[in-house]
PLY file of the C-alpha trace (Angstrom):
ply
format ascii 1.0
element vertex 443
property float x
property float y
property float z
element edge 442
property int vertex1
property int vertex2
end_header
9.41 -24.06 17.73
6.24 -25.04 19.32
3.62 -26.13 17.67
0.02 -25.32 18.21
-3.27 -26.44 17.18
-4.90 -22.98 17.16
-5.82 -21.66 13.69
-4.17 -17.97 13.20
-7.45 -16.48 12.77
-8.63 -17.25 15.84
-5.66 -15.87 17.72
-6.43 -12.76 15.34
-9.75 -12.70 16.43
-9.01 -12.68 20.05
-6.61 -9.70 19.44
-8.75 -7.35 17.95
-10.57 -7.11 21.55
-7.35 -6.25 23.47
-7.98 -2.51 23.03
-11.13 -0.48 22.77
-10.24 1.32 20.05
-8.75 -0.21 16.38
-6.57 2.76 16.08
-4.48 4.70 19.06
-1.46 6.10 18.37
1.21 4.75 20.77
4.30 4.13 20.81
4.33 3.19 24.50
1.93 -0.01 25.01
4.24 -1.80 22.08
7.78 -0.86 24.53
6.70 -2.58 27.12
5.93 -6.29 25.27
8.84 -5.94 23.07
11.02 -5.47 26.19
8.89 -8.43 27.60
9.82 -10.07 24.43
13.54 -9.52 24.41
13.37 -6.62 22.19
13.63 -8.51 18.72
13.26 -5.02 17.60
16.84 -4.44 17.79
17.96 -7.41 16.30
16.27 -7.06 12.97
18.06 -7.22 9.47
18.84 -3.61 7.83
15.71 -1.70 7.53
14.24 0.03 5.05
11.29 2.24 6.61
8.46 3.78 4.74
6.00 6.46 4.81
3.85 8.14 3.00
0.10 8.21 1.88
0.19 7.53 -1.56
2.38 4.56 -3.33
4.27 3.01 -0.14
3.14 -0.75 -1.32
3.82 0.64 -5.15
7.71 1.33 -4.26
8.55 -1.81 -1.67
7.35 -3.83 -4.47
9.80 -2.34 -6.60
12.41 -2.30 -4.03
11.75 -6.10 -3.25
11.99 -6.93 -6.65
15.53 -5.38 -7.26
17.12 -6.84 -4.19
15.93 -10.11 -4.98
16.99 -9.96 -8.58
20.51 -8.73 -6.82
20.17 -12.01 -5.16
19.43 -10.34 -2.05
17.32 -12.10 0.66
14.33 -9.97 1.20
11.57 -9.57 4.13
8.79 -7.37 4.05
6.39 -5.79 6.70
2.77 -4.05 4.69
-0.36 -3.56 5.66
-3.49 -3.81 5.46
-3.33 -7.58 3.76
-5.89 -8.16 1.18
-7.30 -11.26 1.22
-5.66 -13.12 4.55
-3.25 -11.96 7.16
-0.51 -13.70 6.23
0.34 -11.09 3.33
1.51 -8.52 5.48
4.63 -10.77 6.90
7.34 -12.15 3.77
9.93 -14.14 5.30
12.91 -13.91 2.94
10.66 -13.76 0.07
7.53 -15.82 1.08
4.83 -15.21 3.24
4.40 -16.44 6.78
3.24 -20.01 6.72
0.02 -20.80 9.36
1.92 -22.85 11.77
4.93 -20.11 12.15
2.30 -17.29 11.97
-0.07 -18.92 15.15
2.71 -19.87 17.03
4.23 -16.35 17.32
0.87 -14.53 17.53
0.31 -17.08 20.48
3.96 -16.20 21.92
2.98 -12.15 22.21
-0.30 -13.13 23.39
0.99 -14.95 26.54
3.90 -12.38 26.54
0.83 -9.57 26.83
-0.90 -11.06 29.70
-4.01 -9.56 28.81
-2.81 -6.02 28.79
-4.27 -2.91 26.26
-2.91 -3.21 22.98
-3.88 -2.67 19.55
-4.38 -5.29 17.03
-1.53 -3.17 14.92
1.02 -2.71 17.98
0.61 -6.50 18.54
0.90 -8.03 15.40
3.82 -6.01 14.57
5.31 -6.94 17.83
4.67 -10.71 16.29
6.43 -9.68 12.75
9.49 -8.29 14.73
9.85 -11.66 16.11
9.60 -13.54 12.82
12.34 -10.88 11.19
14.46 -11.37 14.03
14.58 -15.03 14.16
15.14 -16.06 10.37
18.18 -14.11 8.67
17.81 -11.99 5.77
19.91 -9.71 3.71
16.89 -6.36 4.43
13.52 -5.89 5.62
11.65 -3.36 3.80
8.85 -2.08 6.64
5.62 -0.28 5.78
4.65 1.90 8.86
0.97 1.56 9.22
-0.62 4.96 9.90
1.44 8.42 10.16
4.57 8.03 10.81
5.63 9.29 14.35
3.48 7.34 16.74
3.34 4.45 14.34
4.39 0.81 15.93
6.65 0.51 13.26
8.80 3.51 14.51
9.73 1.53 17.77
12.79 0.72 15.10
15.42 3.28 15.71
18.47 3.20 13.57
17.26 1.89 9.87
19.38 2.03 7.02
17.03 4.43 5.09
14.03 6.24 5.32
11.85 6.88 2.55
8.82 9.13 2.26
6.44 8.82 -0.76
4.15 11.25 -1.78
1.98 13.35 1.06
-1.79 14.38 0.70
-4.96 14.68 2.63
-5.65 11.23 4.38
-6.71 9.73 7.81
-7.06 13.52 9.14
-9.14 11.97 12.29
-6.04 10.48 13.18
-3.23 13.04 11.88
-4.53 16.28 11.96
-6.49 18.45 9.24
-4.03 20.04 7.23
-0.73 18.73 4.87
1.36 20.48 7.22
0.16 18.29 10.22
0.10 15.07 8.16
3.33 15.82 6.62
4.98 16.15 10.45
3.43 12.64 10.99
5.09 11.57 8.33
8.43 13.24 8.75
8.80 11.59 12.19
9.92 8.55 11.12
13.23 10.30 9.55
16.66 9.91 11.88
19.66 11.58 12.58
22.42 11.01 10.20
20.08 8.39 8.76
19.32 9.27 4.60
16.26 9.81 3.63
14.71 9.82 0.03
11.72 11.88 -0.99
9.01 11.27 -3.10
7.23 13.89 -5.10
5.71 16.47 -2.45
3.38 19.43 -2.52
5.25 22.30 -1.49
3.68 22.85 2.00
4.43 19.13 2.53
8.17 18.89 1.62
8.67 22.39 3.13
7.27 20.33 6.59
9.65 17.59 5.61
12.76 19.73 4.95
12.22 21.59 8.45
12.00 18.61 10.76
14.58 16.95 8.72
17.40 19.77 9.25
16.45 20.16 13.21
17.33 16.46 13.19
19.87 16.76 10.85
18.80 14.07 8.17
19.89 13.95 4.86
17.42 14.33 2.23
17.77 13.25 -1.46
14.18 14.80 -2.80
12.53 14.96 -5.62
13.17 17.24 -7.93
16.50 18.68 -6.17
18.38 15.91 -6.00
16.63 13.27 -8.44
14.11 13.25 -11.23
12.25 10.59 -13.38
11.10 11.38 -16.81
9.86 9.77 -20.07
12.30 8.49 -22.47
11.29 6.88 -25.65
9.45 3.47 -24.92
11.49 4.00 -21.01
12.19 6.23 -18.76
15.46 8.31 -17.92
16.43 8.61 -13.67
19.52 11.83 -13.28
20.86 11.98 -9.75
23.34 14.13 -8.84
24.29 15.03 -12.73
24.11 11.19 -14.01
21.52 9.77 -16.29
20.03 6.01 -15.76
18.29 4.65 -18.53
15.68 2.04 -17.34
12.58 0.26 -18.78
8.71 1.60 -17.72
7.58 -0.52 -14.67
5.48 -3.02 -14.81
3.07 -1.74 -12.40
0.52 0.32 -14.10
-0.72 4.06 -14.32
1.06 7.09 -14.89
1.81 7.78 -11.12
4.21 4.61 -11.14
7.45 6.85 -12.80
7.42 8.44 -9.58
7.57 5.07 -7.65
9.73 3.79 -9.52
11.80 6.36 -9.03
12.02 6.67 -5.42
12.93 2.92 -5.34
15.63 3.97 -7.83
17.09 6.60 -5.68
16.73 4.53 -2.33
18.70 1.19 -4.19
21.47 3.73 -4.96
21.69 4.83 -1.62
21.68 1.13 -0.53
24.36 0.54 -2.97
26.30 3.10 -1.03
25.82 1.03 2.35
27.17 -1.88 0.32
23.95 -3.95 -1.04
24.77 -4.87 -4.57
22.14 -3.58 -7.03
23.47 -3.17 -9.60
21.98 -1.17 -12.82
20.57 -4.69 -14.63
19.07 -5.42 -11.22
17.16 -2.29 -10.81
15.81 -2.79 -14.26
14.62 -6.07 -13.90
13.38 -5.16 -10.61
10.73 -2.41 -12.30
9.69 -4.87 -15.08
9.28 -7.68 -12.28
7.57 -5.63 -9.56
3.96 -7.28 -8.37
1.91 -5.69 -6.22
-2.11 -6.96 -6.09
-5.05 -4.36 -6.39
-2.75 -1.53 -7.94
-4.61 -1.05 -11.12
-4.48 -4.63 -11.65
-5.57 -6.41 -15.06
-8.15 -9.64 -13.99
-8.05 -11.66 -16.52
-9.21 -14.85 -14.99
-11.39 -16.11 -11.80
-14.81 -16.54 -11.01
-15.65 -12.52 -11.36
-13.82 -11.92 -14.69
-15.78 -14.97 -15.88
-19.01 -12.61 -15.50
-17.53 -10.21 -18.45
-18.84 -10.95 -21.94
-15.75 -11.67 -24.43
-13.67 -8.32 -25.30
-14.35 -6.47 -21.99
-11.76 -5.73 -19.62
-11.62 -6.59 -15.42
-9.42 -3.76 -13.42
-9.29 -3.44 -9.52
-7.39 -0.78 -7.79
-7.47 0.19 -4.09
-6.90 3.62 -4.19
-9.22 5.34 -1.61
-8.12 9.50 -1.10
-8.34 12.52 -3.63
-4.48 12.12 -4.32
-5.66 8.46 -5.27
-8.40 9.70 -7.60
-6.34 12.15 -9.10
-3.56 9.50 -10.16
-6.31 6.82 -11.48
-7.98 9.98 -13.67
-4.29 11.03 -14.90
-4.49 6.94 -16.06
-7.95 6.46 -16.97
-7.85 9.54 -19.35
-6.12 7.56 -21.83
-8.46 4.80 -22.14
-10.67 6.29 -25.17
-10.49 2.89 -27.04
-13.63 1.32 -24.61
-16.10 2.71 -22.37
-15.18 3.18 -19.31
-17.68 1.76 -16.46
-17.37 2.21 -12.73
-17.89 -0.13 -9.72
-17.13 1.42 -6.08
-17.37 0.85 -2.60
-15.60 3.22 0.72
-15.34 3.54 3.83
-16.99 5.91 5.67
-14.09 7.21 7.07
-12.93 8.61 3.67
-13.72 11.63 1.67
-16.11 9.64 -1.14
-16.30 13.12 -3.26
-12.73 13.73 -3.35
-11.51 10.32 -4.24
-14.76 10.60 -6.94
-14.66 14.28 -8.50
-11.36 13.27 -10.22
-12.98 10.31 -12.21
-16.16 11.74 -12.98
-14.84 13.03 -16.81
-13.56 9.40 -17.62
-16.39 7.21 -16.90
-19.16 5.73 -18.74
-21.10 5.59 -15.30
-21.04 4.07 -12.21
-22.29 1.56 -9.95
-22.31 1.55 -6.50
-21.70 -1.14 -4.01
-21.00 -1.44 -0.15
-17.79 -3.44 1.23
-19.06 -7.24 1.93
-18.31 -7.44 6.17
-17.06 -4.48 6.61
-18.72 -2.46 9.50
-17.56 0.89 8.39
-18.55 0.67 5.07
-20.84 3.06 3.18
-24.16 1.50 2.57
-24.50 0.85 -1.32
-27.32 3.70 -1.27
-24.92 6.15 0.54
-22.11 5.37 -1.62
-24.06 6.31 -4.60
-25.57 9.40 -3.39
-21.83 10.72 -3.22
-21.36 9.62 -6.67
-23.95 11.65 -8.00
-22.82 14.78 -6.29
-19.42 14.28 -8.08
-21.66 14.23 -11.28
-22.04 10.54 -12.01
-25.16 8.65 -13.20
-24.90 6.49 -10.68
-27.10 3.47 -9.35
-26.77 1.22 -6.18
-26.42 -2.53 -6.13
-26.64 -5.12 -3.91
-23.00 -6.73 -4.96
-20.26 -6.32 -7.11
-21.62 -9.97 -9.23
-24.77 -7.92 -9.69
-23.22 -4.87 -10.36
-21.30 -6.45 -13.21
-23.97 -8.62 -14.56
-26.08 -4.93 -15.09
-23.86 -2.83 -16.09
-22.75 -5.41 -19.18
-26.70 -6.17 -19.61
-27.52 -2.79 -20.05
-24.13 -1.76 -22.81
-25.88 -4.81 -24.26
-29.33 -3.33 -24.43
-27.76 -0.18 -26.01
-25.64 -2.14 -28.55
-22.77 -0.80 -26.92
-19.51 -2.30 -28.16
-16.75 -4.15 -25.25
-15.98 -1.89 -22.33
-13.55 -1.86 -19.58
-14.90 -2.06 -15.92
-12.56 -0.64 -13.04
-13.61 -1.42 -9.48
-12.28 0.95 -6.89
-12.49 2.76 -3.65
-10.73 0.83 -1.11
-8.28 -1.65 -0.14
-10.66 -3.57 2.15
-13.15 -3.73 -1.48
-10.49 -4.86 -3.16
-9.47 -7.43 -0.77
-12.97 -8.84 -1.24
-13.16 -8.63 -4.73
-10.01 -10.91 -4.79
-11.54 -13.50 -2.42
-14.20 -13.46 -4.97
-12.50 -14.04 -7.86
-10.72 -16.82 -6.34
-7.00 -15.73 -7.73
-4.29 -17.98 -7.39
-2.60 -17.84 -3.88
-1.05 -14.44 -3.17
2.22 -16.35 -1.44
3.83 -16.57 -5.13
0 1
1 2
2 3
3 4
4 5
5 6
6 7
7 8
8 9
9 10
10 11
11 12
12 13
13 14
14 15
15 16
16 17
17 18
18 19
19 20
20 21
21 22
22 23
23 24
24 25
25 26
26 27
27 28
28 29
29 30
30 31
31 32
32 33
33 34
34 35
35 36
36 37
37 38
38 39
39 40
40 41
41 42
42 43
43 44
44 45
45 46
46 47
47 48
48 49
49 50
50 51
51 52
52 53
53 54
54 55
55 56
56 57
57 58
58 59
59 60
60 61
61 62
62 63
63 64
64 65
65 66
66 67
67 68
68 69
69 70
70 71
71 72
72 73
73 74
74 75
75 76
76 77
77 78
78 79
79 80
80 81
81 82
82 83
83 84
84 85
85 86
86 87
87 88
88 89
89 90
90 91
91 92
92 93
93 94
94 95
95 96
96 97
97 98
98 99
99 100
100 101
101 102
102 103
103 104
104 105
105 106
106 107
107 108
108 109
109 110
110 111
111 112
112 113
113 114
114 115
115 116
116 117
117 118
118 119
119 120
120 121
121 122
122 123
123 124
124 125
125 126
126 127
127 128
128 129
129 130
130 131
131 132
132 133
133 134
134 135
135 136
136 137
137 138
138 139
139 140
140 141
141 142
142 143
143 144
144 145
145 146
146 147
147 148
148 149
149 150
150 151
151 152
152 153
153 154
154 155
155 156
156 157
157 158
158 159
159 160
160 161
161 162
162 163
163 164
164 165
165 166
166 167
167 168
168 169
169 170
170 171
171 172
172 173
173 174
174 175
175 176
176 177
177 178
178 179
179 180
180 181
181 182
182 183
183 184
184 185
185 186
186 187
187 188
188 189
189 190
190 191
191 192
192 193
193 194
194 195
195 196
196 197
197 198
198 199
199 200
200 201
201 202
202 203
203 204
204 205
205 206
206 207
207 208
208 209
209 210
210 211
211 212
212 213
213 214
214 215
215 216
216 217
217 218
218 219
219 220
220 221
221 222
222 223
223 224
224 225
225 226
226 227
227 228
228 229
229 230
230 231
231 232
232 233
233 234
234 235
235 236
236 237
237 238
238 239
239 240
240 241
241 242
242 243
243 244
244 245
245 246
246 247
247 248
248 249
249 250
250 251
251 252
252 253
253 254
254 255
255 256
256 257
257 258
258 259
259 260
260 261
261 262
262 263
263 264
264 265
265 266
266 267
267 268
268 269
269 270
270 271
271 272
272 273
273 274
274 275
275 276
276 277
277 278
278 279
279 280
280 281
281 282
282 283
283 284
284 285
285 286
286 287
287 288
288 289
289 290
290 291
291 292
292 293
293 294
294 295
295 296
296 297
297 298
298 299
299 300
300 301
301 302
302 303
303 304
304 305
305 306
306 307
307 308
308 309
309 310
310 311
311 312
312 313
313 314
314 315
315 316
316 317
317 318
318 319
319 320
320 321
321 322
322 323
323 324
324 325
325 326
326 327
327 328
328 329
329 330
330 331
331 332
332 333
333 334
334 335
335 336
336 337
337 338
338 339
339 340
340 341
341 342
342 343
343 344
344 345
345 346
346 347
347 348
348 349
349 350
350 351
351 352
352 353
353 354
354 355
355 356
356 357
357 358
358 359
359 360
360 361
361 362
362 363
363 364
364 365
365 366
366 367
367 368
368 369
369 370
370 371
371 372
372 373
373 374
374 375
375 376
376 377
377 378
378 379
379 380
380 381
381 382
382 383
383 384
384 385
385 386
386 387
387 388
388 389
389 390
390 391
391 392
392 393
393 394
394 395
395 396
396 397
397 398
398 399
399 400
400 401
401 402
402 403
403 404
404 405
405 406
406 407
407 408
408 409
409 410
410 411
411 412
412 413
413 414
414 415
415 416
416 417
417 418
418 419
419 420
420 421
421 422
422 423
423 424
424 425
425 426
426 427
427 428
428 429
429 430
430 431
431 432
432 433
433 434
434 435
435 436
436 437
437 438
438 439
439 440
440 441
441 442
């Protein structure tokens, strides 16, 4: 392998301006450089491919974690990363190192010759590359936007398809209704190629079932052909007339039964194709599962160090109303502290849907904008949405200050230890992280 001298981020940086827009649904522009490439496409390791709008990230964790506790070498495609690039490429269970990474970004550059492509089409053009050169056992691949005209859907004949849940997201991109996003999604589903189904409004899986049965792909949905409940201190999982016994995950919130259980049903379907995961694997897999800025507990770093002793630091990047919905179904438990709010979206995103859920759970709210993003809400702006969702809310400059406030003022009022959740976005979260200065995200 070559080695270069360029830093990754500059390649990165160079990409970005290869198309005038960050987001143009092709399949098209990607064909032609993976041809020029050698089409490393088709010589990838069994795929797993994944849609949805809510929970993708929640279930590959899960996934990743019960293949590798089968022994199973593991590499995994996500998006966006959170704190450098390098997170959305896992080589057989680490992420890309810099010299690897800048070497292949460099490769599809020159490969490119200057042509019109997105960042996304060319960086996953670059991940193809890295699956197809080192072996692994699976690849577990996150598509990016939609579904249909997504890069990752150059990828014809996966092992299994999964769709998690379906809701209101990205509509500039994938149409206004559930029906139209739904479609998106359902194009990434094959002939002859199973499929599991995550929890679905009905207009959704109705969508899903439709396209599925002119295409003739198997579904195993929820709530037809699988279910998760509570069960005691666990949880029970019946497919097809058989009950699984298996430990809560250890990803948290209410919502995570249902991820869990769509990476239950797709590891039994593997298991079918001849992966071994077995039962003990697919229960240490939920209790092992990591997955950053998913209603994450900070309990050290430079932010959490801001907190007085007893309160609580959460961070979760949920950004739609589906999102809001599944934090308030959480958050609705937490009566033992106040509850206090920090926040930051884009301005692409419905702020009052994601908010309206929340506004019954939380002490109040500050608001902040997203440190270098462009397309952020101004702090002002953000917090003008959260008082039309009916929270006292007041604008800050950063999410320090927020936090230094917020715990000044409970102070003032003799209030006793609360919990603070920060929220809104991936990209805030990804920041907040950086911030905090958490260990390296490779582990």
């Amino acid at each position: 392998m070559k080695t270069t001298t360029i830093p990754s981020d500059v390649i990165l940086e160079r990409l970005l301006h290869l198309h005038p827009k960050i987001i143009d649904l092709s399949l098209g522009r990607l064909e032609r450089l993976l041809t020029l490439l050698g089409n490393p496409e088709r010589s990838l390791p069994p795929v797993v491919h994944v849609a949805g709008t809510n929970g993708k990230g929640s279930c590959i964790a899960y996934l990743r974690a019960m293949a590798e506790t089968a022994g199973l070498s593991v590499h995994v495609y996500s998006s966006p990363h959170l704190v450098r690039f390098h997170e959305r490429i896992r080589l057989a269970g680490k992420l890309i190192d810099e010299t690897r990474l800048s070497d292949l970004l460099e490769r599809c550059e020159q490969a490119n010759g200057g042509e019109p492509i997105t960042f996304f089409e060319i960086t996953t053009a670059a991940a193809f590359l890295a699956f197809s050169e080192e072996p692994a056992d699976i690849l577990l691949l996150e598509v990016g936007l939609g579904g249909r005209l997504d890069a990752t859907n150059v990828v014809s004949q996966p092992a299994l398809s999964i769709i998690t849940p379906v809701s209101l997201d990205h509509m500039q991109y994938l149409g206004t209704t559930l029906e139209s996003i739904a479609f998106e999604k359902a194009g990434i589903l094959k002939p002859g190629i199973p499929a599991v189904i995550g929890p679905q409004p009905a207009l959704a899986m109705e969508t899903i079932a439709r396209h599925a049965k002119t295409i003739a792909a198997p579904l195993h949905a929820y709530g037809t052909d699988w279910k998760i409940e509570s069960h005691g201190e666990g949880l029970v999982f019946t497919c097809n007339g058989t009950e699984e016994v298996v430990p809560r995950p250890n990803l948290y919130g209410t919502h995570q039964a249902e991820n869990a259980g769509v990476a239950l049903m797709a590891a039994r379907l593997l298991e079918k194709q001849g992966f071994e995961i077995s039962a003990s694997a697919r229960g240490l897999g939920l209790v092992s599962a990591e997955w950053p800025a998913r209603l994450q507990h900070i309990t050290a770093g430079t932010l959490a160090s801001l907190l007085p002793h007893g309160w609580e630091l959460w961070l979760d990047g949920g950004h739609n109303e589906s999102a809001g919905k599944a934090l308030a179904a959480t958050l609705g438990a937490w009566s033992d502290k106040p509850l206090h709010l920090i926040y930051g979206m884009l301005n692409t995103k419905a702020a009052g849907a994601f908010l309206a859920p929340l506004a019954k759970s939380a002490h109040n709210l500050q608001a902040v904008a997203i440190p270098g993003e462009p397309n952020s809400l101004s702090a002002e702006e953000a917090a003008t949405f959260a008082r039309e969702a009916g929270f006292d809310a007041t604008a800050f400059p950063s999410v320090p200050d927020a936090l230094r406030a917020l715990t000044k003022a409970a102070a003032n009022r003799s209030e006793p230890p609360g919990r603070v959740l920060i929220c809104g976005s991936l990209y805030l979260a990804g920041r907040v992280l950086a911030l905090n200065e958490l260990p390296d995200l490779s582990a």
